[in-house]
Backbone atoms as SQL, in Angstrom:
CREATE TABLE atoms (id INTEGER PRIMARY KEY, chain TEXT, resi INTEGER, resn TEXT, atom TEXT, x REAL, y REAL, z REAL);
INSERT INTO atoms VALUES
  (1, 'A', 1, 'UNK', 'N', -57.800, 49.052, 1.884),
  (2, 'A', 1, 'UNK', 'CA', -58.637, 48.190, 1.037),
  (3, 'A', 1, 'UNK', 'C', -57.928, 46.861, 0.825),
  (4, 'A', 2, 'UNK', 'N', -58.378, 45.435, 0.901),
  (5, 'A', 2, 'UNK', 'CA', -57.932, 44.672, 1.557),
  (6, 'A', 2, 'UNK', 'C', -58.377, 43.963, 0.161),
  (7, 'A', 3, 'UNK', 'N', -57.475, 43.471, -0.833),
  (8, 'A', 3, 'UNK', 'CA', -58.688, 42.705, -1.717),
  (9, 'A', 3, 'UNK', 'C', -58.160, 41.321, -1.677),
  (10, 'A', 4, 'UNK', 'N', -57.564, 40.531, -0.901),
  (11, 'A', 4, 'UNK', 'CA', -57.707, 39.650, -0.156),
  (12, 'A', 4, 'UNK', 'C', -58.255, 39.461, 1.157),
  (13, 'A', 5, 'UNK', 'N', -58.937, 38.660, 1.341),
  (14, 'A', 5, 'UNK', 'CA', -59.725, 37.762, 2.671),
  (15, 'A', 5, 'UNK', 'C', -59.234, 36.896, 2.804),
  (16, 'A', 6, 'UNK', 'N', -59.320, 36.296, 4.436),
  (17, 'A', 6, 'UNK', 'CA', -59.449, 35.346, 4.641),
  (18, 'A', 6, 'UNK', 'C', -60.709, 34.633, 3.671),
  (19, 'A', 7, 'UNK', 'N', -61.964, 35.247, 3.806),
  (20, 'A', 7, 'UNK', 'CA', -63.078, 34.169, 2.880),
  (21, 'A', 7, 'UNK', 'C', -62.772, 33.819, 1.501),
  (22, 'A', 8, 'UNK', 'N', -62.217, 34.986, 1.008),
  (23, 'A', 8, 'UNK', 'CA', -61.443, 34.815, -0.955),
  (24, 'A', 8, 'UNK', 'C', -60.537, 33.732, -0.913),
  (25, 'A', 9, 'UNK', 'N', -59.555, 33.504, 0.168),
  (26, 'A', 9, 'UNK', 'CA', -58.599, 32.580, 0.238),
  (27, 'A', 9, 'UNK', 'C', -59.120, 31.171, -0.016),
  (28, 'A', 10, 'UNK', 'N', -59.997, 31.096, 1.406),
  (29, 'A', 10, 'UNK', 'CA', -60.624, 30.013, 1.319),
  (30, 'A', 10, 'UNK', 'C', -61.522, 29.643, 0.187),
  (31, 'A', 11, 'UNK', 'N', -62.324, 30.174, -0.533),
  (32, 'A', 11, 'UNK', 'CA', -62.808, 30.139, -2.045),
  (33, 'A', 11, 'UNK', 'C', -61.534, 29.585, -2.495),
  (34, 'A', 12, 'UNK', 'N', -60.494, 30.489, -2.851),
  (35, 'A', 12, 'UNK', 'CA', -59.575, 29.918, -4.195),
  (36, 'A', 12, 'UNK', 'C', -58.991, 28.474, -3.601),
  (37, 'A', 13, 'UNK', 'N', -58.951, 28.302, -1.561),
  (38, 'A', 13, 'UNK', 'CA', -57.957, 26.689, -1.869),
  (39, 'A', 13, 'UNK', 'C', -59.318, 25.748, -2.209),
  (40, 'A', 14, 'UNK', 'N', -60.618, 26.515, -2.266),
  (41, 'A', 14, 'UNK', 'CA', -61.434, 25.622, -2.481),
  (42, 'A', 14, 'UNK', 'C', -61.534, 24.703, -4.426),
  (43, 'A', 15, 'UNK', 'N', -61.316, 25.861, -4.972),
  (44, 'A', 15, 'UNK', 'CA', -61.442, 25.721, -6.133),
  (45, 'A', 15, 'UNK', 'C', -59.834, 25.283, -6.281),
  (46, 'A', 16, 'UNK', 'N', -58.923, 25.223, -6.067),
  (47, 'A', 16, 'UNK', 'CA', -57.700, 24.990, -5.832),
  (48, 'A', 16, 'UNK', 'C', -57.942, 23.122, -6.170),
  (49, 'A', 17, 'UNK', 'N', -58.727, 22.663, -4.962),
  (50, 'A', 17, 'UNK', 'CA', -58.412, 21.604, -5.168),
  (51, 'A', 17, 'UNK', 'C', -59.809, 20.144, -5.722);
């Protein structure tokens, strides 16, 4: 069970910046 993604990642550097 993986509860990081690649897609979650990209969400958070989205909101990141």
């Amino acid at each position: 069970m993986k509860a990081f993604t690649l897609v979650e990642l990209i969400i958070v550097l989205s909101v990141s910046i």
